[in-house]
mmCIF file of the N, C-alpha and C atoms, coordinates in Angstrom:
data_MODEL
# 
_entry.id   MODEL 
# 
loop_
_atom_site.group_PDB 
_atom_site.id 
_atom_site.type_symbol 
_atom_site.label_atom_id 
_atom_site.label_alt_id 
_atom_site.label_comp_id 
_atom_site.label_asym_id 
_atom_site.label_entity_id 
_atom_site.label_seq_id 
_atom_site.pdbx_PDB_ins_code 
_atom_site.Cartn_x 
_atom_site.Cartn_y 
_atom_site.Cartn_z 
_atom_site.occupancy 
_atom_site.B_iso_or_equiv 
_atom_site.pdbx_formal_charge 
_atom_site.auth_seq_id 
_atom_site.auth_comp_id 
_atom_site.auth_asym_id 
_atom_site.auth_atom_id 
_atom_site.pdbx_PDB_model_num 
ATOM 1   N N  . UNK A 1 1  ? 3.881  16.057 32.806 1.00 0.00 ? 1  UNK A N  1 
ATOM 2   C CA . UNK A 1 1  ? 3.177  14.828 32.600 1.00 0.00 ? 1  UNK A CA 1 
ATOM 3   C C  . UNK A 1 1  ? 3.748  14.157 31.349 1.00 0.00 ? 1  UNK A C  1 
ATOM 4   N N  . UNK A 1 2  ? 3.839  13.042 31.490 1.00 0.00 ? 2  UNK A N  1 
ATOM 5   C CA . UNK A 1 2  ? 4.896  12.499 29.986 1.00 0.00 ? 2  UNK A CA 1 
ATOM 6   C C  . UNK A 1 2  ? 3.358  11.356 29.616 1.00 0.00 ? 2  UNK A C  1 
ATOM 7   N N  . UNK A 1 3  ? 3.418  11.367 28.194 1.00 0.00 ? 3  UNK A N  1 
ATOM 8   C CA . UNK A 1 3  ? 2.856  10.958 27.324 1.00 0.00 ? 3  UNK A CA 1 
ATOM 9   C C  . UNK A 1 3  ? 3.026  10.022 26.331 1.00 0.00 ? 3  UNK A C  1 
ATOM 10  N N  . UNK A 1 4  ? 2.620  8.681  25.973 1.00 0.00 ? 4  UNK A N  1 
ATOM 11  C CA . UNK A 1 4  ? 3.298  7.833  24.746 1.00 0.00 ? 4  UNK A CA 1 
ATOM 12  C C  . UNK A 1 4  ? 2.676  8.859  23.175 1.00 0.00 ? 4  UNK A C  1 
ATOM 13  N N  . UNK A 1 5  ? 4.075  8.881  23.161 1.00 0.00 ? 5  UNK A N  1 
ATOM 14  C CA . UNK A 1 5  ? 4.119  9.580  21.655 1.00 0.00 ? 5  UNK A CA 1 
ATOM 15  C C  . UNK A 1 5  ? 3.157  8.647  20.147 1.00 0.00 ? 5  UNK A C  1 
ATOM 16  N N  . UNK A 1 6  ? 3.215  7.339  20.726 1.00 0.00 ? 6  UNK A N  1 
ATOM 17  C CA . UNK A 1 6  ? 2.707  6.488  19.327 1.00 0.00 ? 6  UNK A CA 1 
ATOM 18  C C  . UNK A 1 6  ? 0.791  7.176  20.142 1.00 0.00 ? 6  UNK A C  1 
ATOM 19  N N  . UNK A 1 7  ? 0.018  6.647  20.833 1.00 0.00 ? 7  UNK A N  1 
ATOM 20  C CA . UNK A 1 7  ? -1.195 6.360  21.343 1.00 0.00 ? 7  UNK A CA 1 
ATOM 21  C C  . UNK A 1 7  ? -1.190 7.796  22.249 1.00 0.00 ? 7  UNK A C  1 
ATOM 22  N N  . UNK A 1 8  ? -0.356 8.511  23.115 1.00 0.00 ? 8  UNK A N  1 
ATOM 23  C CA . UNK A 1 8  ? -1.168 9.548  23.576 1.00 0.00 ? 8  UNK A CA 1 
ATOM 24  C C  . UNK A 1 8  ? -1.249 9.596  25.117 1.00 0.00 ? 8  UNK A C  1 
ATOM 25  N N  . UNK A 1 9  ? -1.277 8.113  24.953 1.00 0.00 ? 9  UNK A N  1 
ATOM 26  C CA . UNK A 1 9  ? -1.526 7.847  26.369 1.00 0.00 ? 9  UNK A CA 1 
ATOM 27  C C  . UNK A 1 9  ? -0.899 8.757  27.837 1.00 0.00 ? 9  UNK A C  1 
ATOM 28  N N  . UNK A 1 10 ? -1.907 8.734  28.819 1.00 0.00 ? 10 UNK A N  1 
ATOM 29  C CA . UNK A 1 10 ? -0.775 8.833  30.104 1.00 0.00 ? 10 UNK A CA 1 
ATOM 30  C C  . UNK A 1 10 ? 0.188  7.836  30.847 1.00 0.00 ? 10 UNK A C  1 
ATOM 31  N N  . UNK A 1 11 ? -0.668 6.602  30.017 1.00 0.00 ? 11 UNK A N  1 
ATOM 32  C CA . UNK A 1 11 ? -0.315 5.277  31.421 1.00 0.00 ? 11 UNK A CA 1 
ATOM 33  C C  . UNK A 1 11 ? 0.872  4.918  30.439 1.00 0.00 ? 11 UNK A C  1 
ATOM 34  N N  . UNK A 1 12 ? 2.135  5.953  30.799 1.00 0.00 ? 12 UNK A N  1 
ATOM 35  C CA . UNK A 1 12 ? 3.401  5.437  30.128 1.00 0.00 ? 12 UNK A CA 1 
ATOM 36  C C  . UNK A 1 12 ? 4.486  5.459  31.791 1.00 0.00 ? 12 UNK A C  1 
ATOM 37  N N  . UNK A 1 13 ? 4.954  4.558  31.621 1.00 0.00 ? 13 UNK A N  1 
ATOM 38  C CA . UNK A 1 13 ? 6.319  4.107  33.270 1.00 0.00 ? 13 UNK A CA 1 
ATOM 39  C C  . UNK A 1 13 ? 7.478  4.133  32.040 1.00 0.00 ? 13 UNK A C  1 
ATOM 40  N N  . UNK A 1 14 ? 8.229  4.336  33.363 1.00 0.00 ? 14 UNK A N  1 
ATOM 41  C CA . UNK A 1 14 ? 9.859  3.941  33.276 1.00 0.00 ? 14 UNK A CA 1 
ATOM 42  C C  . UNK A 1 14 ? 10.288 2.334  33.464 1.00 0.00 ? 14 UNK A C  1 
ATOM 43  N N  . UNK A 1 15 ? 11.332 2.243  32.588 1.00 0.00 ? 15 UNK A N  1 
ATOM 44  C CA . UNK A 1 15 ? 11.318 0.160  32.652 1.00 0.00 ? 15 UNK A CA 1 
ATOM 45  C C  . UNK A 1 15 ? 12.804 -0.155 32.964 1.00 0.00 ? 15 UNK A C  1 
ATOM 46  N N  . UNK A 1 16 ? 13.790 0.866  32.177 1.00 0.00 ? 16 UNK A N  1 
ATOM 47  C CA . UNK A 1 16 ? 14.901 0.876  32.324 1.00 0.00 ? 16 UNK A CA 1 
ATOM 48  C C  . UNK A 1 16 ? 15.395 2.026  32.462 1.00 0.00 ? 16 UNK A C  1 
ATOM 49  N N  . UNK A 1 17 ? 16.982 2.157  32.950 1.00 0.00 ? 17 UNK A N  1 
ATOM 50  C CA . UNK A 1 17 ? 17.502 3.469  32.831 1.00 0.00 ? 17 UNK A CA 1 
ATOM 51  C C  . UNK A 1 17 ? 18.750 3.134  33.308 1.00 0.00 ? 17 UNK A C  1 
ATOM 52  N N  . UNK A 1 18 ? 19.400 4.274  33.729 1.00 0.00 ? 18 UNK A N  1 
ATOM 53  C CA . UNK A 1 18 ? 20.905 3.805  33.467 1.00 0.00 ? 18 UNK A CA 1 
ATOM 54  C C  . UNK A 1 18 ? 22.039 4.777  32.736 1.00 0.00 ? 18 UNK A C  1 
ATOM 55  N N  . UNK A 1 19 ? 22.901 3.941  32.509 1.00 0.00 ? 19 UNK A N  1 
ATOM 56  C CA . UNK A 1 19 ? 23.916 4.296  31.380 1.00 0.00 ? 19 UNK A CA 1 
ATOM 57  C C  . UNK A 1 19 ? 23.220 4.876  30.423 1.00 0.00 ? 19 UNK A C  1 
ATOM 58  N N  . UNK A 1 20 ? 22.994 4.086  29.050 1.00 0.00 ? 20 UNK A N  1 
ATOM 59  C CA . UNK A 1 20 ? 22.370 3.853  28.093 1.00 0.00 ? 20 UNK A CA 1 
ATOM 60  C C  . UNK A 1 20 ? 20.727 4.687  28.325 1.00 0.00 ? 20 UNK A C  1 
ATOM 61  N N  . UNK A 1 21 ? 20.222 5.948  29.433 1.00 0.00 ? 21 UNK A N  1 
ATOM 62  C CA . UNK A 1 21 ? 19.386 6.294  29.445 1.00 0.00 ? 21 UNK A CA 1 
ATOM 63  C C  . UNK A 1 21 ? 18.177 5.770  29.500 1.00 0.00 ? 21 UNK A C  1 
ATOM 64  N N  . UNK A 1 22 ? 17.008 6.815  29.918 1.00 0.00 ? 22 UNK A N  1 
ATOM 65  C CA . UNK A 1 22 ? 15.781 6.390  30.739 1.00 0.00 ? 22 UNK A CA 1 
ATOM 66  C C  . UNK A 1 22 ? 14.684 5.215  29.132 1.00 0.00 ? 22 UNK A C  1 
ATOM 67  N N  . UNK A 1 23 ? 13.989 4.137  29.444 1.00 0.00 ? 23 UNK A N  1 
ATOM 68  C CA . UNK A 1 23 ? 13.900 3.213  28.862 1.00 0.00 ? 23 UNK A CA 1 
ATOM 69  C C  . UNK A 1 23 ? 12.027 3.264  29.115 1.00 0.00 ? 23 UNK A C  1 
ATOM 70  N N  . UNK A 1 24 ? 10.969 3.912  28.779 1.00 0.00 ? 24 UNK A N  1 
ATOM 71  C CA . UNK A 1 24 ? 9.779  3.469  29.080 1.00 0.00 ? 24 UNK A CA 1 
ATOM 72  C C  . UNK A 1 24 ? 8.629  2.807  28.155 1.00 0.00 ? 24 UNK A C  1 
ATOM 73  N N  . UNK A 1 25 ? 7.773  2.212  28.717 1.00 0.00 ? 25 UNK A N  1 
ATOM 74  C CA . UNK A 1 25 ? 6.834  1.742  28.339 1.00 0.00 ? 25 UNK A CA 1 
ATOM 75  C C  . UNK A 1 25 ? 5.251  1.745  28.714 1.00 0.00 ? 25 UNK A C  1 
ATOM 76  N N  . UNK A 1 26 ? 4.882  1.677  27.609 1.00 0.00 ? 26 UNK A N  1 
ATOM 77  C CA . UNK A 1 26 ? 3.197  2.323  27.403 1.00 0.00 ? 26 UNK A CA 1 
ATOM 78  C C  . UNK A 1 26 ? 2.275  1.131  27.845 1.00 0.00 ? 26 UNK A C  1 
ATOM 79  N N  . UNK A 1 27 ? 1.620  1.134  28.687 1.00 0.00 ? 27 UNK A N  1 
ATOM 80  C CA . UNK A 1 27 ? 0.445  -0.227 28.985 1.00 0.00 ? 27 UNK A CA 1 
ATOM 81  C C  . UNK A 1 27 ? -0.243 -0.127 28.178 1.00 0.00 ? 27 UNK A C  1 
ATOM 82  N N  . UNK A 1 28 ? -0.955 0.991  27.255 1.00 0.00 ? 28 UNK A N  1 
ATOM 83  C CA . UNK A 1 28 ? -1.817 0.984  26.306 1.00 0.00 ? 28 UNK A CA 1 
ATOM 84  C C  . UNK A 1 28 ? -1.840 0.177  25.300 1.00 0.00 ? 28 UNK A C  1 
ATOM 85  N N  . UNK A 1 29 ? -0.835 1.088  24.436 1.00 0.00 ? 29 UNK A N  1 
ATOM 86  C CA . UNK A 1 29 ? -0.053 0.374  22.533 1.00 0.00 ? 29 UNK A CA 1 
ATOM 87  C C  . UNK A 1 29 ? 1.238  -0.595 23.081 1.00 0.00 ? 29 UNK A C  1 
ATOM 88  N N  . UNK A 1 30 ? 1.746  -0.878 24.139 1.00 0.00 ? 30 UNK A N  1 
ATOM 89  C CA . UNK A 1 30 ? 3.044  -1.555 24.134 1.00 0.00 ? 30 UNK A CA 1 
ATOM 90  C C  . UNK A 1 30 ? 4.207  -0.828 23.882 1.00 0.00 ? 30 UNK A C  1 
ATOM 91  N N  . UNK A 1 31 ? 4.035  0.577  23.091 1.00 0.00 ? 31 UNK A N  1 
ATOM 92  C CA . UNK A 1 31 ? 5.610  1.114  23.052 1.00 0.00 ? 31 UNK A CA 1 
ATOM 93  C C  . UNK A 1 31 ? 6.306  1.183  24.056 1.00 0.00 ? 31 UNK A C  1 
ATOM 94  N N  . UNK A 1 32 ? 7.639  0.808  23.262 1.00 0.00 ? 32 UNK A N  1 
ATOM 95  C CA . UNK A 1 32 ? 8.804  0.986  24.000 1.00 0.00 ? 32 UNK A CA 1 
ATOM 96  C C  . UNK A 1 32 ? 10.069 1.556  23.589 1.00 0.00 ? 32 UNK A C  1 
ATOM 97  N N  . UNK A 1 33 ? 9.986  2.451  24.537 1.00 0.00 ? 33 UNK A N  1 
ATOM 98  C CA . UNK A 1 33 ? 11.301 3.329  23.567 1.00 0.00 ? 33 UNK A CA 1 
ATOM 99  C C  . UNK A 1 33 ? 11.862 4.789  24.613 1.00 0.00 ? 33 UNK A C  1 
ATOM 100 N N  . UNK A 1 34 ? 12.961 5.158  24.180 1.00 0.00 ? 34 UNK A N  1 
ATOM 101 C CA . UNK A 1 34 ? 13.372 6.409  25.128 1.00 0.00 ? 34 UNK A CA 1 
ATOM 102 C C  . UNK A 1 34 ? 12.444 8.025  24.821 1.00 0.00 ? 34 UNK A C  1 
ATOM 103 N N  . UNK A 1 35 ? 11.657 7.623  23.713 1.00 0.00 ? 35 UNK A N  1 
ATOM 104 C CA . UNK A 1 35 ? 11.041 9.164  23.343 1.00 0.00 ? 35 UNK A CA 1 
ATOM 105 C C  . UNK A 1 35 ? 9.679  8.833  23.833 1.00 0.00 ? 35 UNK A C  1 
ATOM 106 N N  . UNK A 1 36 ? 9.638  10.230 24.590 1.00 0.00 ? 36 UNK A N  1 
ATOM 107 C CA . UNK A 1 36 ? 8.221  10.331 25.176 1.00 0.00 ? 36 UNK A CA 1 
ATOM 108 C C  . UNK A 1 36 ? 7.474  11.803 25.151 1.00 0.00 ? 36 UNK A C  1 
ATOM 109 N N  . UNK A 1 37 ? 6.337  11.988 25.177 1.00 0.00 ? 37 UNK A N  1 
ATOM 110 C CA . UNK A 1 37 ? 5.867  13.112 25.108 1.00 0.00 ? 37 UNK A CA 1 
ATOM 111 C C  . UNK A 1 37 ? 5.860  13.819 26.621 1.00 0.00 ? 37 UNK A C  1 
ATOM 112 N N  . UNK A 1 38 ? 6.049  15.322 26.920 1.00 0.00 ? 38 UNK A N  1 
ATOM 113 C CA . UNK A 1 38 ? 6.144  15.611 27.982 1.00 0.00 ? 38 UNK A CA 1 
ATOM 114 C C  . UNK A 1 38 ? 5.669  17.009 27.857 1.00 0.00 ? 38 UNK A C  1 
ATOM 115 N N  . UNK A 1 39 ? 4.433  17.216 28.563 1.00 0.00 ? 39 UNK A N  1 
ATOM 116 C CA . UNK A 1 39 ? 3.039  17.918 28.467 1.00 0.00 ? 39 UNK A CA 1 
ATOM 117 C C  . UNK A 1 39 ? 2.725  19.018 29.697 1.00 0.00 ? 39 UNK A C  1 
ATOM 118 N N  . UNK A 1 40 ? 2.265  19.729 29.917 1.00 0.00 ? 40 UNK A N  1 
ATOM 119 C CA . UNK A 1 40 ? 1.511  20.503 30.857 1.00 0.00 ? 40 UNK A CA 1 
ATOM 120 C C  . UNK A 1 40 ? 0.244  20.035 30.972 1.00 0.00 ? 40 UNK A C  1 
ATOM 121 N N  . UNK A 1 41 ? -0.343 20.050 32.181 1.00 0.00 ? 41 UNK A N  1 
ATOM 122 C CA . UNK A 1 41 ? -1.659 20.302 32.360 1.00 0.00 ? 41 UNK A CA 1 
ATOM 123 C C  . UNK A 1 41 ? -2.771 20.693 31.933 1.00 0.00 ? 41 UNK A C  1 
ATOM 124 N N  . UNK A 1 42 ? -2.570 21.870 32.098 1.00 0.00 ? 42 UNK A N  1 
ATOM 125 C CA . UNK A 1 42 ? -3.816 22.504 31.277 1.00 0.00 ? 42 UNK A CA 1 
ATOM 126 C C  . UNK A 1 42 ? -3.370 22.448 29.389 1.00 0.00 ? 42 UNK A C  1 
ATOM 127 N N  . UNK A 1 43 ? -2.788 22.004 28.775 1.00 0.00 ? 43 UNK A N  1 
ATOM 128 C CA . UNK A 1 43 ? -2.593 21.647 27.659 1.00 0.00 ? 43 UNK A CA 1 
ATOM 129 C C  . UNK A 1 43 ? -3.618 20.410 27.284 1.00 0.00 ? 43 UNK A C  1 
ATOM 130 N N  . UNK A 1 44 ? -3.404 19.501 28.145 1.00 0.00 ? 44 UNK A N  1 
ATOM 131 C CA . UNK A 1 44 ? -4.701 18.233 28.235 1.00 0.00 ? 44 UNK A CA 1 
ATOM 132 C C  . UNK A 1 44 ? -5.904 18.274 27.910 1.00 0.00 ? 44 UNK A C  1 
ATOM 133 N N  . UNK A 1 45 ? -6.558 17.693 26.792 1.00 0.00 ? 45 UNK A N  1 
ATOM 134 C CA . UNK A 1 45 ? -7.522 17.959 25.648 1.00 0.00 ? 45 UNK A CA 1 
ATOM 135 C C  . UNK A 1 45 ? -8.634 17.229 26.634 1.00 0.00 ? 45 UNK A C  1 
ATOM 136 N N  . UNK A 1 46 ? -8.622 16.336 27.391 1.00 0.00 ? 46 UNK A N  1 
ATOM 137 C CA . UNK A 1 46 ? -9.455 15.507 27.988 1.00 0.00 ? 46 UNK A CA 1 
ATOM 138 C C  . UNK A 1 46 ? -8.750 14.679 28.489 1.00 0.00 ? 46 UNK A C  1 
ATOM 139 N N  . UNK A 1 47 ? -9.727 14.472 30.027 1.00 0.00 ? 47 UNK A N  1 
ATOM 140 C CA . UNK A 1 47 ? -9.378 13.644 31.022 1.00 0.00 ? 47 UNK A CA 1 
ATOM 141 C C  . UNK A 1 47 ? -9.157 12.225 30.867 1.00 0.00 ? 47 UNK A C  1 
ATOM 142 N N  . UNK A 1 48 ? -9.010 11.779 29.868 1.00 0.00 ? 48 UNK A N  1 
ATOM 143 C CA . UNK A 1 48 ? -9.096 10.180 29.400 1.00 0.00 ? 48 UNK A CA 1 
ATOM 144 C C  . UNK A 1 48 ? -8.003 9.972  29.008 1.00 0.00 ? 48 UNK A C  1 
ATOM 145 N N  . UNK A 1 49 ? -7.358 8.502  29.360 1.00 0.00 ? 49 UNK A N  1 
ATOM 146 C CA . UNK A 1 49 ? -5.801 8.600  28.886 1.00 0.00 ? 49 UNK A CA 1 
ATOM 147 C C  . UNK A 1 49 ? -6.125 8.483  27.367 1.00 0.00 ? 49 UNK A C  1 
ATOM 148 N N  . UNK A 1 50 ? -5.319 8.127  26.367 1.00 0.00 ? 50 UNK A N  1 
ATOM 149 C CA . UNK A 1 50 ? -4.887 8.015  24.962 1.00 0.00 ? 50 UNK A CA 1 
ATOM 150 C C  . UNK A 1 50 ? -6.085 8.819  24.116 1.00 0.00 ? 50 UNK A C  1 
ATOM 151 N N  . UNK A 1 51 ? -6.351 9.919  24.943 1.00 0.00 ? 51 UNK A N  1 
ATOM 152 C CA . UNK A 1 51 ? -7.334 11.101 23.994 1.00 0.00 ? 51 UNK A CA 1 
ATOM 153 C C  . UNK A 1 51 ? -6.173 11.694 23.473 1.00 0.00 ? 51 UNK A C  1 
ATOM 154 N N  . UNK A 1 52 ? -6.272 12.482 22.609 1.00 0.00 ? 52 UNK A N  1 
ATOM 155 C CA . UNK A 1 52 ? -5.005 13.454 21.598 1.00 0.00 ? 52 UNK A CA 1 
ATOM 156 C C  . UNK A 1 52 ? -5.196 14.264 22.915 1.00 0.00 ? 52 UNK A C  1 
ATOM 157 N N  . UNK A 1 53 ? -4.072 15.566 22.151 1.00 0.00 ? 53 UNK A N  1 
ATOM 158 C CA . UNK A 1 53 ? -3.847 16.243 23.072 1.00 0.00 ? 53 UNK A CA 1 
ATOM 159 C C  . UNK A 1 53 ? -3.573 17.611 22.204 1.00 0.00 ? 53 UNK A C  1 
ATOM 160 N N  . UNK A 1 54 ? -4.542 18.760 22.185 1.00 0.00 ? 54 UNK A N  1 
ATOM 161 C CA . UNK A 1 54 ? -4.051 20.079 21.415 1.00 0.00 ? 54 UNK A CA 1 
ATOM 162 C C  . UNK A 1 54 ? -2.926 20.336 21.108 1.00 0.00 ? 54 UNK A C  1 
# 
């Protein structure tokens, strides 16, 4: 499960990709950027997107 690293969020997509590598963005905070958080399941602190995450 990939994660916005600034907010937490789940509701992060892919926007670009390519050459120059995968490009996503967060509906939450707006980030945009190639670093993303990338999570397990049962790691998930709560069912709510942009809750932290243990």
């Amino acid at each position: 499960m990939l994660c916005c690293p600034v907010c937490k969020s789940r509701e992060i997509f892919p926007v670009a990709g390519g050459y120059m590598g995968q490009v996503y963005l967060c509906k939450n905070c707006k980030y945009r950027g190639s670093f993303v958080l990338e999570i397990d399941d049962d790691e998930v602190k709560s069912d709510e997107p942009g809750e932290p995450v243990k």
